[in-house]
C-alpha positions in Angstrom: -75.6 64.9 84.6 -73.4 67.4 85.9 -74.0 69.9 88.4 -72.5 71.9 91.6 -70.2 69.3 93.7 -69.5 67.4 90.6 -65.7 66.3 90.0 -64.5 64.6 87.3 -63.0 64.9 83.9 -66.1 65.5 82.4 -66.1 68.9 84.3 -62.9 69.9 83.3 -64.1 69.7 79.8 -66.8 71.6 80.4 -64.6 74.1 81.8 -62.5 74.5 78.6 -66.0 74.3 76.9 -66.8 77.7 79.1 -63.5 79.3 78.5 -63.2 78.9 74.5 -66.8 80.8 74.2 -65.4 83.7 76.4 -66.3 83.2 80.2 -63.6 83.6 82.6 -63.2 79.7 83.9 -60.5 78.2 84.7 -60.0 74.1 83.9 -60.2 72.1 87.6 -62.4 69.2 87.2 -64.3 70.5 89.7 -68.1 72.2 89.4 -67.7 75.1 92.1 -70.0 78.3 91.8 -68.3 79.6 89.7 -69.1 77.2 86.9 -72.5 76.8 88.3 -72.2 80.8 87.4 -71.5 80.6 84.0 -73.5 77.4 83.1 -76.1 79.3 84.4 -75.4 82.6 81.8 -75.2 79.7 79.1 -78.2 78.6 79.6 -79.9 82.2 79.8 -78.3 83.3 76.6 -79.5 79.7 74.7 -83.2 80.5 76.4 -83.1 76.8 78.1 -83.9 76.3 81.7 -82.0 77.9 84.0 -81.2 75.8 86.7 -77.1 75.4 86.2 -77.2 72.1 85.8 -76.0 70.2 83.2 -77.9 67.4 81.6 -79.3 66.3 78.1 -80.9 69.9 77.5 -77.7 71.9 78.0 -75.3 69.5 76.7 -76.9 69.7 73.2 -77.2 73.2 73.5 -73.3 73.2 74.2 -72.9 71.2 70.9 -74.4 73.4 68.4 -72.4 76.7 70.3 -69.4 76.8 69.0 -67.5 79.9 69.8 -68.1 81.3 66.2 -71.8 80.8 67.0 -72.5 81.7 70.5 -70.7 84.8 70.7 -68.4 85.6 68.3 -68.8 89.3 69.0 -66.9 88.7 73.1 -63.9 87.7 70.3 -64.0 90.7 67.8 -61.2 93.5 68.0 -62.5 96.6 70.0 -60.2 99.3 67.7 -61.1 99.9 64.7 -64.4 102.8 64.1 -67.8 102.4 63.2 -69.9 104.4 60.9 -73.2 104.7 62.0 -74.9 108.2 62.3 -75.3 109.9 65.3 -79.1 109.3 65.0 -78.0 105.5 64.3 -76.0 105.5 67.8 -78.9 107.8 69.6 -81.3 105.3 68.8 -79.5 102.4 70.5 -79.0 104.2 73.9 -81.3 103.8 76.6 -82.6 105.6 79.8 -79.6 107.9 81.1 -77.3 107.5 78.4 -79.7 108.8 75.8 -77.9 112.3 74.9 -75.1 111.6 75.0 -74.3 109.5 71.6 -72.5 112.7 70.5 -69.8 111.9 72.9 -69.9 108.7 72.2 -69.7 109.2 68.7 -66.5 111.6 68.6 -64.3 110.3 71.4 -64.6 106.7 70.5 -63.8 107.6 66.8 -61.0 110.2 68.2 -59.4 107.1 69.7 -60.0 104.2 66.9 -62.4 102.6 69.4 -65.8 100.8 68.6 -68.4 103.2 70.0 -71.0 99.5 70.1 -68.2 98.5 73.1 -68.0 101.6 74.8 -71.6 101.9 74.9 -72.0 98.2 75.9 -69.3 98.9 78.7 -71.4 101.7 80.2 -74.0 100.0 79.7 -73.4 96.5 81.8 -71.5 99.0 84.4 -73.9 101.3 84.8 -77.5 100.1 84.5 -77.3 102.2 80.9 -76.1 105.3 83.7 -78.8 104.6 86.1 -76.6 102.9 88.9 -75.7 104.7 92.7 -72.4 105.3 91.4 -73.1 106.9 87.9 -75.9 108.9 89.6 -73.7 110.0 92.4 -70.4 110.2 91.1 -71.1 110.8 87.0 -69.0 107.6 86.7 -70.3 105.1 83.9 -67.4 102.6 83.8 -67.0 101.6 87.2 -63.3 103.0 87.0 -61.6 102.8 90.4 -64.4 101.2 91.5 -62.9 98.0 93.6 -64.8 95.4 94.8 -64.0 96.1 98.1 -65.4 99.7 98.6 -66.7 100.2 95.3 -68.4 103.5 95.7 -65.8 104.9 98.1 -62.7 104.3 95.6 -64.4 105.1 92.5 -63.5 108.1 90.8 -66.1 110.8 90.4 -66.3 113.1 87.3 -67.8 116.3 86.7 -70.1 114.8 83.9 -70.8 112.0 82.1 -69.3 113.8 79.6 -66.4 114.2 81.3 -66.0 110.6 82.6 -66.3 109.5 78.1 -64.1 112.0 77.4 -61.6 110.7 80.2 -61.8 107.1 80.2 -61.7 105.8 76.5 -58.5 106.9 75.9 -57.4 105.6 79.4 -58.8 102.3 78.5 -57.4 102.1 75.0 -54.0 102.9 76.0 -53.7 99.9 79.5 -56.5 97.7 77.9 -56.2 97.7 74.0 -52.7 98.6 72.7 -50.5 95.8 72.7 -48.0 97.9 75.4 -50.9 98.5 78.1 -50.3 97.3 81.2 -53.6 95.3 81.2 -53.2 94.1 77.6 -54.5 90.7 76.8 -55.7 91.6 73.5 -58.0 94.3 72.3 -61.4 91.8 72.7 -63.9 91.8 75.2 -62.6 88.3 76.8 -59.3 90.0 76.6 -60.3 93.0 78.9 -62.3 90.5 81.3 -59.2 88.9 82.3 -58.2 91.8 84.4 -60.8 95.0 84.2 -63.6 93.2 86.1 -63.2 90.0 89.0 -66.5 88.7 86.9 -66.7 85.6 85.4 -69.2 86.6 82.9 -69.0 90.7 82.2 -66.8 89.9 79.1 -69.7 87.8 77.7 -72.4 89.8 79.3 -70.6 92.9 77.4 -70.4 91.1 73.9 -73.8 90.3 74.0 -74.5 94.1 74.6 -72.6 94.7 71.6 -74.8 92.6 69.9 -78.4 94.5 71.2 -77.0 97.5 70.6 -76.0 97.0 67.0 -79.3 95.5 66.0 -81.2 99.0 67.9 -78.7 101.0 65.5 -79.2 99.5 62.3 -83.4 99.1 62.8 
């Protein structure tokens, strides 16, 4: 039985464990929050108890999730285009974002990106563009949004529009090309390690990708 306070090797395999299916863990032996954090995400994606413990329940649940089962989509490259319709694409948006799957459509394609990640991306960043700072400042990707005065850095845009238009290319050329400044390859647990300080939003956002696919393709 593991759980927050634990330290031992057994940890630090569970650590690894978190890390190969995409959180943001480092291995230390020792169960701080941040572990408790992502155990806790494991558990709500596996629909088990979430309590961030780890005992018989979870630790069978962590043997059948694999990371080519639990979320093989946090691992998939982001360039490359999609061909849904823009009715496919309109269908998968929710609340603020719906209307604007034209935009996502053409810029993500203009810029060999996966509209399903863009999408996700505002999505998890934005409340699906119902958040303070999307309302306020038309910004649905938390850019220049730092943790320590997010809505005072972050950058406002004219539109939401404006803010797709602007930001996929920015994020394809220092997240997803190999000579970006923030390359660690073009996958969502790739763009975790330095686009947000969560531990989970690189999952969170794959499993997005997910959701959003299967609203597409209904």
């Amino acid at each position: 039985m593991l759980r927050q306070g634990s330290k031992s090797m057994a940890v630090g395999n569970l650590q690894i464990y978190l890390n190969s299916i995409g959180y943001k863990i480092k291995m230390t032996g020792y169960f701080d929050f941040i572990t408790t954090l992502c155990v806790k995400d494991f558990q709500r994606h596996t629909k088990i108890k979430i309590d961030g413990v780890v005992g018989p329940i979870t630790q069978a649940h962590i043997k059948v999730n694999p990371p080519s089962v639990y979320c093989p989509e946090v691992f998939e490259h982001i360039l490359g285009i999609e061909t849904n319709t823009i009715e496919q694409i309109a269908q998968a948006l929710k609340y603020d974002l719906v209307g604007l799957e034209v935009g996502f459509q053409f810029y993500s394609a203009a810029n060999n990106v996966k509209w399903t990640h863009v999408v996700a991306h505002a999505a998890l960043e934005s409340a699906w563009g119902t958040s303070y700072i999307a309302r306020k400042k038309n910004n649905l990707f938390g850019f220049m949004a730092y943790d320590s005065s997010p809505f005072a850095s972050a950058k406002k845009f004219k539109s939401f529009e404006d803010c797709i238009k602007f930001w996929i290319p920015w994020w394809r050329k220092y997240y997803l090309l190999s000579t970006g400044k923030f390359y660690n390859g073009d996958t969502e647990y790739g763009v975790n390690k330095r686009y947000a300080s969560s531990s989970i939003a690189g999952v969170s956002k794959a499993f997005l990708v997910r959701s959003i696919r299967q609203a597409a393709n209904k």
